[in-house]
C-alpha positions as CSV (number, residue, x, y, z in Angstrom):
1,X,80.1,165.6,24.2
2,X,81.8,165.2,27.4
3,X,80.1,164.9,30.8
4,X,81.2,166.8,34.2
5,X,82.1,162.9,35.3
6,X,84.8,162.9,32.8
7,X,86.5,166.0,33.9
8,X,86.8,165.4,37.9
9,X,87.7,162.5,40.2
10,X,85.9,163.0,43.2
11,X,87.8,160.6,45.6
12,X,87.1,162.0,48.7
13,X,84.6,164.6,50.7
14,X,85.9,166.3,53.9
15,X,84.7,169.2,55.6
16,X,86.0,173.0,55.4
17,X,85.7,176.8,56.7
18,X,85.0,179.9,55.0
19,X,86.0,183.5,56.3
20,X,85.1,186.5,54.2
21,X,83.2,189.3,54.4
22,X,81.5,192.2,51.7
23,X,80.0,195.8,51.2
24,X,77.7,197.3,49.1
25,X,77.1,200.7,48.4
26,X,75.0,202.9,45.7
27,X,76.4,205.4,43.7
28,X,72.7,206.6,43.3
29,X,69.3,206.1,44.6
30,X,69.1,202.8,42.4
31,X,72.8,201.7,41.2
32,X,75.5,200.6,43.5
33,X,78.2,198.4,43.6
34,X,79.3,195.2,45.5
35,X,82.2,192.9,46.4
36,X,82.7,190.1,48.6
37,X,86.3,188.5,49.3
38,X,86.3,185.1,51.2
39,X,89.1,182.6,51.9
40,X,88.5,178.7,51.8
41,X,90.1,176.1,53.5
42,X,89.7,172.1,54.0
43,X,89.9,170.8,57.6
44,X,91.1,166.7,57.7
45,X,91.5,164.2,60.6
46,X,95.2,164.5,60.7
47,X,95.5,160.5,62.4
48,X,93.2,157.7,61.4
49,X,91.8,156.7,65.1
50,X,88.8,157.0,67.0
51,X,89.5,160.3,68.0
52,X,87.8,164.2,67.3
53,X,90.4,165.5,65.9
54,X,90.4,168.3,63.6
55,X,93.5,170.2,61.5
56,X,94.0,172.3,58.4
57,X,94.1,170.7,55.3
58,X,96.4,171.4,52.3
59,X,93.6,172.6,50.1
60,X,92.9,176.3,51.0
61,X,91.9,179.2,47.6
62,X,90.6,183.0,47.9
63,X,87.6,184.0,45.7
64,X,86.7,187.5,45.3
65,X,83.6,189.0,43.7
66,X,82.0,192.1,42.4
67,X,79.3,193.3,40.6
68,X,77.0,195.8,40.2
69,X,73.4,196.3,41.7
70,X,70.2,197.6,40.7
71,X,67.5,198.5,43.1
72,X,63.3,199.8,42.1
């Protein structure tokens, strides 16, 4: 059986933003339905000095959601 170490290289950690936003709404007085769409990206030190410097990085994805929700 394989482990999660075998399938990824983690060679690095660097910091990133997330934008994204949702709704929900019931169909009902106890089903609805929600969705959430956010966008991901890495921010990187673009020169290697001593200095705050911050830009985008090439690693950027959307995820969208949905689901359904119950409410008592």
């Amino acid at each position: 059986m394989q482990s999660d170490d075998d399938l990824f290289e983690v060679t690095n950690d660097e910091f990133g933003i997330n934008i994204g936003g949702g709704a929900m709404g019931f169909m009902t007085d106890h089903v609805g339905f929600r969705g959430d769409l956010r966008y991901y990206r890495a921010l990187t030190d673009p020169e290697e000095d001593n200095e705050f410097d911050i830009d985008f990085g090439d690693f950027d994805f959307w995820r969208a959601t949905a689901g359904l929700t119950f409410r008592w």
